[in-house]
DOFINU-373432 format. One record per residue (C-alpha): residue number from 0; residue in one letter; x, y, z. Coordinates in steps of 0.2 Angstrom, whole numbers. Last residue first. Layout:
<sites>
[NUM,A,[X,Y,Z]];
...
</sites>
This chain:
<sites>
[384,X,[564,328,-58]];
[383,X,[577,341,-59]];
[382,X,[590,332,-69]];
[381,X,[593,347,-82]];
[380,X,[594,363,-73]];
[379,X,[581,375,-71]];
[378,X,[575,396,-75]];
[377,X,[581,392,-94]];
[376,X,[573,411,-99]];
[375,X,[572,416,-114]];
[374,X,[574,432,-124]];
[373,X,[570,432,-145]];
[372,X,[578,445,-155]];
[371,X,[564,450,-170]];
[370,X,[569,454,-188]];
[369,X,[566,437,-198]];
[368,X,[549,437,-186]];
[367,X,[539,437,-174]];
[366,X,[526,450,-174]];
[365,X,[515,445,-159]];
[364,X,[499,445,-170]];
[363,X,[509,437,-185]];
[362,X,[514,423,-174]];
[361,X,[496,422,-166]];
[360,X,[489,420,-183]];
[359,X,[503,409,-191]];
[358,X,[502,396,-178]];
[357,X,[517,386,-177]];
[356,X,[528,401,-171]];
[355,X,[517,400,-157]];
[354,X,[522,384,-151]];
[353,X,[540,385,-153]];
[352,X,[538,404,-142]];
[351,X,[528,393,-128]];
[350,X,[541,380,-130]];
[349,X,[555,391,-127]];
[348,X,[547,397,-109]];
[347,X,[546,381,-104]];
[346,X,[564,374,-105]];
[345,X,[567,376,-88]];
[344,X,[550,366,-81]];
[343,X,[556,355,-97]];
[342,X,[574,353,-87]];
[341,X,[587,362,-96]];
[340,X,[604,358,-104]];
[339,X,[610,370,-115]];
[338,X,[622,364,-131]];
[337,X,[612,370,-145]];
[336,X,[605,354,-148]];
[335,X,[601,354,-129]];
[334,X,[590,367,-133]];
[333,X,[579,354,-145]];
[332,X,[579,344,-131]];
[331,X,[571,354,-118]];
[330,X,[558,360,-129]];
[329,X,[553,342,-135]];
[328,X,[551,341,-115]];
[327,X,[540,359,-114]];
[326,X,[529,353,-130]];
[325,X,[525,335,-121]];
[324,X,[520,344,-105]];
[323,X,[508,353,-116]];
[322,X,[510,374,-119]];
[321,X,[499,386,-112]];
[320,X,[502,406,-121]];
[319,X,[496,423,-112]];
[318,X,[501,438,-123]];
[317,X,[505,457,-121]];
[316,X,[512,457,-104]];
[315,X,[509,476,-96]];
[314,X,[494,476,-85]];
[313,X,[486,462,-81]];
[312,X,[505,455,-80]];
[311,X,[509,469,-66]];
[310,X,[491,466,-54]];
[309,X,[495,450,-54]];
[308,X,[513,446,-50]];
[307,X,[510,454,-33]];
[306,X,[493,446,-32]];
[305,X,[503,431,-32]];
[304,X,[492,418,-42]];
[303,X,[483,402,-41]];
[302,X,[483,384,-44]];
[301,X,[501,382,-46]];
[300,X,[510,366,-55]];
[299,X,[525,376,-61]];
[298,X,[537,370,-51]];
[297,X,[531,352,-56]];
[296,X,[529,353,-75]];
[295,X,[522,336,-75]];
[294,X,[504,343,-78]];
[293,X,[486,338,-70]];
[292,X,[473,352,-65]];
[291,X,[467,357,-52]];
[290,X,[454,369,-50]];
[289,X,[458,388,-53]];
[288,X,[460,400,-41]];
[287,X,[456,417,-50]];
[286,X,[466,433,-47]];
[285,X,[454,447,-58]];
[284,X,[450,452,-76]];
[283,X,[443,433,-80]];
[282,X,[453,431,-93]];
[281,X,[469,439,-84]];
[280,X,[467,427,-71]];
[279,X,[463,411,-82]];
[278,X,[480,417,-90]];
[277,X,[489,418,-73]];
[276,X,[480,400,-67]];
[275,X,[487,391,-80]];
[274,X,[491,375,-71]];
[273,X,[487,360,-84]];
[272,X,[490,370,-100]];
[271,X,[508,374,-91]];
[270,X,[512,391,-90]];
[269,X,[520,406,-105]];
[268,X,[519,423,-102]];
[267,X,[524,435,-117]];
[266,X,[533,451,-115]];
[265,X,[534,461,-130]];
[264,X,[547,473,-131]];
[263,X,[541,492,-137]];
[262,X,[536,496,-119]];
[261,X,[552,502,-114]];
[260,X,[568,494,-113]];
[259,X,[576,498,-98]];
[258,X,[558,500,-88]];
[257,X,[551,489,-98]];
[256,X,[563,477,-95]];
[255,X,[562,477,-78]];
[254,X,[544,478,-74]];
[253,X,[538,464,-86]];
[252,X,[554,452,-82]];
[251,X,[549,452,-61]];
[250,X,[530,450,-68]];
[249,X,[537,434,-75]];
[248,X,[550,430,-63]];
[247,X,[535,430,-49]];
[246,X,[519,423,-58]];
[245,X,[512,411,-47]];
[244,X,[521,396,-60]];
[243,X,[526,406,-74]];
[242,X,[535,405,-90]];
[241,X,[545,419,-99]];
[240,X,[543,423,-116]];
[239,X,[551,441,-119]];
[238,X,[552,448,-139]];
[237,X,[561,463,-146]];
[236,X,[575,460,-136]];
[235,X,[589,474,-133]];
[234,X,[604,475,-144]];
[233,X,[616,464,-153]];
[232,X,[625,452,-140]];
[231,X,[631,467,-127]];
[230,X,[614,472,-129]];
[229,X,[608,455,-120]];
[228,X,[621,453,-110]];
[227,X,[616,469,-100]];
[226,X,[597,464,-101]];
[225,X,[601,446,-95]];
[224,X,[611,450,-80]];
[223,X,[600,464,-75]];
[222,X,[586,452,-76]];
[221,X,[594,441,-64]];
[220,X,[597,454,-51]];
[219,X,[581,459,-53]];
[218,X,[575,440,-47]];
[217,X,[581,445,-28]];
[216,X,[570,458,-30]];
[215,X,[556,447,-33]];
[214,X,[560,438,-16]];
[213,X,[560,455,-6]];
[212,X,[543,458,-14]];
[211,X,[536,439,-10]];
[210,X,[543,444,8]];
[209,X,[537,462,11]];
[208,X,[517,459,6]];
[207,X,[512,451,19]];
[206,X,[518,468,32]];
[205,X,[506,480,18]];
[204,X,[493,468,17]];
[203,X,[494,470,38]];
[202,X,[494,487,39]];
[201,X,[482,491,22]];
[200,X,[469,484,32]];
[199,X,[462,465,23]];
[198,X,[453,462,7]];
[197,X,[469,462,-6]];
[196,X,[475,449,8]];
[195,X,[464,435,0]];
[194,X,[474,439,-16]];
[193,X,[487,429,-10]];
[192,X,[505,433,-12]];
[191,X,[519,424,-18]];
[190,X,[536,418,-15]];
[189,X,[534,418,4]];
[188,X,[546,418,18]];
[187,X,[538,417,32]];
[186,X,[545,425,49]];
[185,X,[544,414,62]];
[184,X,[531,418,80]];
[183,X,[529,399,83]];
[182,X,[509,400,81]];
[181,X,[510,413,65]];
[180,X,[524,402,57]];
[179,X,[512,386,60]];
[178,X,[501,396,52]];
[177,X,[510,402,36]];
[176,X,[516,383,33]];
[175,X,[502,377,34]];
[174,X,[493,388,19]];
[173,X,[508,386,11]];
[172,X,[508,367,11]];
[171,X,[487,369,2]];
[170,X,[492,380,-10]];
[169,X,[506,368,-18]];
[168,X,[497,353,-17]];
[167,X,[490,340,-7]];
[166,X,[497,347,8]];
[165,X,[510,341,22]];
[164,X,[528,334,23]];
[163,X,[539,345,34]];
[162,X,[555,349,29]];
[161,X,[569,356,41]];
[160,X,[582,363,33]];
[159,X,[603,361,34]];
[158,X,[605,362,16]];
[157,X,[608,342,16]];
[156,X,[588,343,23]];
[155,X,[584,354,6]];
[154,X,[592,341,-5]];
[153,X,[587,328,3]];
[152,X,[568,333,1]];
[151,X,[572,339,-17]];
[150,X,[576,319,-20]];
[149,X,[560,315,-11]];
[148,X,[550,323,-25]];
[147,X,[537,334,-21]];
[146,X,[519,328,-26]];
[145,X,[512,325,-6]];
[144,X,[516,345,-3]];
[143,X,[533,350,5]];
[142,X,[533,362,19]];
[141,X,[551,371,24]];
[140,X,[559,376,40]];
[139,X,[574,385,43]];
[138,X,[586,389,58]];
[137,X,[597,405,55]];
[136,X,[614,405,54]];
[135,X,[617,418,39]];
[134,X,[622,410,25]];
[133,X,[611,393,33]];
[132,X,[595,402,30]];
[131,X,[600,409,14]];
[130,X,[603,391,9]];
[129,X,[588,387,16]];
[128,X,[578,400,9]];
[127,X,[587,396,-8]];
[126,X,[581,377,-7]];
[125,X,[563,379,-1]];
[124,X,[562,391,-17]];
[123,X,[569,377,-27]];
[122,X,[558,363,-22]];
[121,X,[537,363,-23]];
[120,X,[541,373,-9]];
[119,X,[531,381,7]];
[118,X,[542,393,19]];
[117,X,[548,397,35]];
[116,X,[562,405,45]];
[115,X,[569,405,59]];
[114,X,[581,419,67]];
[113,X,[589,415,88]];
[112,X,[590,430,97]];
[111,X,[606,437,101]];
[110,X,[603,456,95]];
[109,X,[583,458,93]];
[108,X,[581,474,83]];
[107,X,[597,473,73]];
[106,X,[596,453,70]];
[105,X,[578,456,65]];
[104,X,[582,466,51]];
[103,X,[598,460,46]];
[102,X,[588,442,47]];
[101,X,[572,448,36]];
[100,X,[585,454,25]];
[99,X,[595,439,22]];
[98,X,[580,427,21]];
[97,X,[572,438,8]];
[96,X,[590,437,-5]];
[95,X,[592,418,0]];
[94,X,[573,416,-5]];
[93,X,[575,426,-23]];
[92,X,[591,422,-30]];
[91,X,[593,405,-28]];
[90,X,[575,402,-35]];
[89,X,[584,406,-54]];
[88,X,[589,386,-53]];
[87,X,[601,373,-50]];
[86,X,[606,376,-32]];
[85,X,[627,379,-36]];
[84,X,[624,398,-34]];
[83,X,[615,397,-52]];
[82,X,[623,382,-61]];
[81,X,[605,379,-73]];
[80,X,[600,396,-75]];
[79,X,[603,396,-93]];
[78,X,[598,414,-99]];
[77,X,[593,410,-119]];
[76,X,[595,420,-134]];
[75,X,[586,419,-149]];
[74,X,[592,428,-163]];
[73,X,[583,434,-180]];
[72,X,[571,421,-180]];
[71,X,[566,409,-195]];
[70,X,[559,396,-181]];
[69,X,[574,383,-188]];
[68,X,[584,396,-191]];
[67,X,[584,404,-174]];
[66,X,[582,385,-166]];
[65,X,[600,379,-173]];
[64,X,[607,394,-166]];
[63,X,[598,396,-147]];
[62,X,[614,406,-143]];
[61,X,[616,408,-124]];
[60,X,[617,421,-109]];
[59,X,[629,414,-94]];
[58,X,[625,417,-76]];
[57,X,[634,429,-65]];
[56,X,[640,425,-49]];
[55,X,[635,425,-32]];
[54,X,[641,412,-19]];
[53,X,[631,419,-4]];
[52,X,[633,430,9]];
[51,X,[643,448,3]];
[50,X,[639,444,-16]];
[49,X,[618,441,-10]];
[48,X,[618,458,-3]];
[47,X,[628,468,-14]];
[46,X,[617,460,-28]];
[45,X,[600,466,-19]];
[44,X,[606,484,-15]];
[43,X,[612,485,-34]];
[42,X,[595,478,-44]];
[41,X,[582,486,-33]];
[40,X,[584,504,-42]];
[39,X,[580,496,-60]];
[38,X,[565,488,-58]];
[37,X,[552,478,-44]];
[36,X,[536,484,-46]];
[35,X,[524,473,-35]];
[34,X,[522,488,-21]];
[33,X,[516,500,-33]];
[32,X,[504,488,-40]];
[31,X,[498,487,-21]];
[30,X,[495,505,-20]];
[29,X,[480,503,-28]];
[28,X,[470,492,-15]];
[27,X,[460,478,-22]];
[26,X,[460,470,-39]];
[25,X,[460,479,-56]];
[24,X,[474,492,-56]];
[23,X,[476,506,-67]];
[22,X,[478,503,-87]];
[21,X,[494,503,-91]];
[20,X,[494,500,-109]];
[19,X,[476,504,-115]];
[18,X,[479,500,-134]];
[17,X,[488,487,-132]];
[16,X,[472,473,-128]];
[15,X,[478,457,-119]];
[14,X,[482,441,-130]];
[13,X,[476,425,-125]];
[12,X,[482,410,-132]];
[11,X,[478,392,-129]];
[10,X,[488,377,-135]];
[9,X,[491,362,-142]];
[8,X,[507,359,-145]];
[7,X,[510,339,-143]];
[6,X,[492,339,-153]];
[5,X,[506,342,-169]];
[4,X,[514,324,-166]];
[3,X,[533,327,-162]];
[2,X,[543,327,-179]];
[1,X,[557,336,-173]];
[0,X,[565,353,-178]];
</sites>
């Protein structure tokens, strides 16, 4: 491969106990691990909806070649999400597909009355609400933290949204954004869940907890994609690293593919060593905020996560891996040896399986090896700043 410095992939590595499973939930009410399973049955309503509004189309599932051999895999093969609905990255599917079905259902009870939306982005989520927003004529409004970079700003406003600049980070924009849609009576279209809400009456967690779902079932749709290509190219996978920001694609992966699959696969979760706020949950046995920490990896900068996402990786996902900026952007160019072009954000996932495979303990642990078929995911484009 390349000859980056060994500290470039440094990293920590938890491993969650398989021989309780599925234990039962270990935060707050049960039914909301019920409520956080996305699978099998959400995959068709979801596609019909985003074929009838948006410009859905399947995305390709690639060939890592070059990496396989030079890991010593039996396959690795990649979803590149980088021309998604013609917004870069697997986001497309999970705010247009919310936006949409907050606006049937409000469009049925209130004929006439104008729809807006609202939501907080570090980019791409702020892009598919307002590209669902737009689908269906609906007004959107999206909160930017100070970090966001002024390209995705124009990208959002050529979208036809409004964006608001507030927030030093992630956390902080959301929480603005959710009141200012409380005060203007919008419907927030949020990607993640906060576990603050595990406290609250079962009505109102219940109401919160209907956008982050309606998002992740947007995500089905992509994991449809990738299981069905998947076994077209060999068979199922025998190994899952996906990255996480608050955790949505990843538990989205989890629920999916093991209910295709079964629990055989292993599903390893892979986040920046400066944001790792799912494995510092799954440490610490409940949803933790973590302080902030200091990573390029913009969309995955996230201080804490979706309860949603939560209660599923604490769960099922077998390992918890950080990888170094530096490891996520020699990632990114190894895959474009093999001819896919990701953004390191994108290209994440594949350096949390380069970085195991570098450590013979935790790659003998995960049982990687001449035999196993290796699933990524390349959730961005190359460019994204």
């Amino acid at each position: 491969m390349s000859d980056t410095p060994l500290d470039a992939w440094s990293m920590r590595f938890h491993l969650r106990s398989r021989s309780t499973p599925n234990p039962g939930p270990v935060h707050g009410p049960s039914e909301l691990a019920e409520l956080a399973w996305v699978g099998l049955r959400d995959v068709a309503p979801a596609r019909e909806l985003l074929s009838a509004f948006m410009k859905y189309a399947p995305t390709p599932l690639r060939r890592l070649s070059q990496l396989e051999r030079a890991l010593g895999l039996g396959a690795i093969l990649i979803k590149d999400e980088g021309k998604r609905m013609g917004l870069g990255s697997f986001k497309a599917l999970g705010g247009a597909h919310a936006v949409i079905r907050h606006a049937r259902r409000k469009t049925e009870r209130e004929p006439g009355k104008p729809v807006t939306v609202a939501c907080a982005s570090a980019g791409n989520h702020g892009l598919s609400v307002a590209a669902g927003a737009r689908a269906v004529g609906a007004r959107s409004v999206v909160y930017l933290n100070e970090t966001v970079p002024s390209s995705f700003e124009e990208r959002l406003q050529a979208q036809g949204a409004e964006t608001v600049r507030a927030g030093h980070d992630y956390e902080e924009s959301l929480e603005l954004a959710e009141a200012r849609a409380a005060r203007e009576g919008w419907a927030l279209i949020s990607d993640t869940l906060s576990p603050a809400v595990a406290s609250e009456p079962r009505d109102v967690w219940e109401a919160r907890a209907t956008g982050p779902r309606e998002v992740m079932q947007g995500y089905s749709v992509l994991m449809d994609e990738a299981a069905r290509a998947c076994e077209e190219q060999g068979g199922p996978a025998t190994h899952v690293f996906v990255q996480a920001g608050v955790g949505g694609l990843a538990s989205v992966a989890a629920s999916y593919l093991f209910e295709r699959w079964g629990e055989a696969v292993t599903l390893v979760v892979v986040e920046p060593a400066g944001a790792a706020c799912v494995l510092e949950s799954v440490r610490l046995g409940a949803p933790t905020r973590i302080a902030p920490g200091r990573t390029t990896l913009g969309r995955l900068d996230c201080r804490e996560p979706s309860l949603l996402a939560f209660h599923v990786l604490s769960r099922v996902a077998h390992g918890f891996v950080t990888v170094t900026d530096a490891a996520a952007g020699q990632a990114a160019v190894q895959m474009a040896h093999d001819g896919v072009a990701l953004s390191p954000c994108g290209a994440s996932g594949g350096a949390g399986l380069m970085a195991v495979c570098k450590d013979a303990s935790v790659r003998s642990a995960l049982g990687l090896d001449a035999g196993s078929r290796v699933l990524l995911f390349g959730t961005e484009a190359a460019g994204a700043p």
